[in-house]
C-alpha positions as CSV (number, residue, x, y, z in Angstrom):
1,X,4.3,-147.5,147.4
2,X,2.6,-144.5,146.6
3,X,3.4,-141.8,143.7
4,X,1.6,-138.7,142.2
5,X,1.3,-138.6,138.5
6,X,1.1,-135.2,136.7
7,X,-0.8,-134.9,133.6
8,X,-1.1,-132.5,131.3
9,X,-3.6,-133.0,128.6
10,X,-4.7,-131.5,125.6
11,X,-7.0,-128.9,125.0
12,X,-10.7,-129.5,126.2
13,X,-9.5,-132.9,127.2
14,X,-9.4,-132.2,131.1
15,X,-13.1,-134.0,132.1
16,X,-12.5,-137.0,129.6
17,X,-9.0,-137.7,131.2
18,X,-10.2,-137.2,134.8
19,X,-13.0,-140.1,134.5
20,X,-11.4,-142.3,132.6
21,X,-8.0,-142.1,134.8
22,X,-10.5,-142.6,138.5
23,X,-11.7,-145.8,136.7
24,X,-8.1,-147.6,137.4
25,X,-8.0,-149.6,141.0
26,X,-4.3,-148.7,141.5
27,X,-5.5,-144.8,141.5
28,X,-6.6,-143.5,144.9
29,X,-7.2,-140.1,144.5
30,X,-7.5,-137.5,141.4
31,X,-7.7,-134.3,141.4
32,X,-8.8,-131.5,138.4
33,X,-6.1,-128.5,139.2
34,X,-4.5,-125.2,137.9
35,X,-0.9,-124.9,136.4
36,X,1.5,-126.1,134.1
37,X,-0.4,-129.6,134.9
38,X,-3.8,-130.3,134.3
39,X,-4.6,-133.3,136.5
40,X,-2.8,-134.7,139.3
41,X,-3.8,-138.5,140.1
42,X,-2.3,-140.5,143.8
43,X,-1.5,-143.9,142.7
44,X,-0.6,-146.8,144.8
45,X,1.2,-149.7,144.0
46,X,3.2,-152.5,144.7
47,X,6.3,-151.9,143.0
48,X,8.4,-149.7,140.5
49,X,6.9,-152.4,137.7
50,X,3.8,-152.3,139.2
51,X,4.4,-148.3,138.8
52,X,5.4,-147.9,135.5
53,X,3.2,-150.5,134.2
54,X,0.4,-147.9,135.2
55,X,1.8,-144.9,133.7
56,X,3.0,-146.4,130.3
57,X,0.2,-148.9,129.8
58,X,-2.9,-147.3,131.4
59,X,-2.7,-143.7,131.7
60,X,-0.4,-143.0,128.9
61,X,-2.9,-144.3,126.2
62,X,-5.9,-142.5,127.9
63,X,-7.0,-140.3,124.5
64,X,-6.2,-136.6,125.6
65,X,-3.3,-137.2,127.5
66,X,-0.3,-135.1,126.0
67,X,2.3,-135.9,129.1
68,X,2.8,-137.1,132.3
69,X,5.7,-136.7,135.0
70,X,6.0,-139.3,138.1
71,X,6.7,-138.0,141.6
72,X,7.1,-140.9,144.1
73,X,6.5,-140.6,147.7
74,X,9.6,-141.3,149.8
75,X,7.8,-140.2,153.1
């Protein structure tokens, strides 16, 4: 399965997040953009553990990162 992950980080945070979040296998593709979110980052996984074990336990305590929202891909 296959979700995007919003992030928005904290100020002058951007580049750090954005390296460190390409580093993790499960993320395919991440992208630097403009809007309410700061990063947006394709993930694919196995499953919904698989899922939120990426989000909570990876990107979650990347230093910079103030919040994150989960879109999955149904289609």
């Amino acid at each position: 399965m296959s979700a995007f992950i919003l992030i928005k980080v904290r100020p002058s945070s951007a580049e750090k997040v954005l390296k460190a979040t390409k580093k993790f296998k499960q993320v395919s593709q991440v992208h630097l953009v403009t809007g309410i979110y700061d990063i947006i980052a394709v993930v694919d996984v196995a499953d919904l553990k698989d899922l939120g074990e990426i989000v909570a336990e990876k990107i979650h305590r990347i230093d910079g990162v103030s919040s994150t929202i989960t879109c999955i891909k149904v289609k």
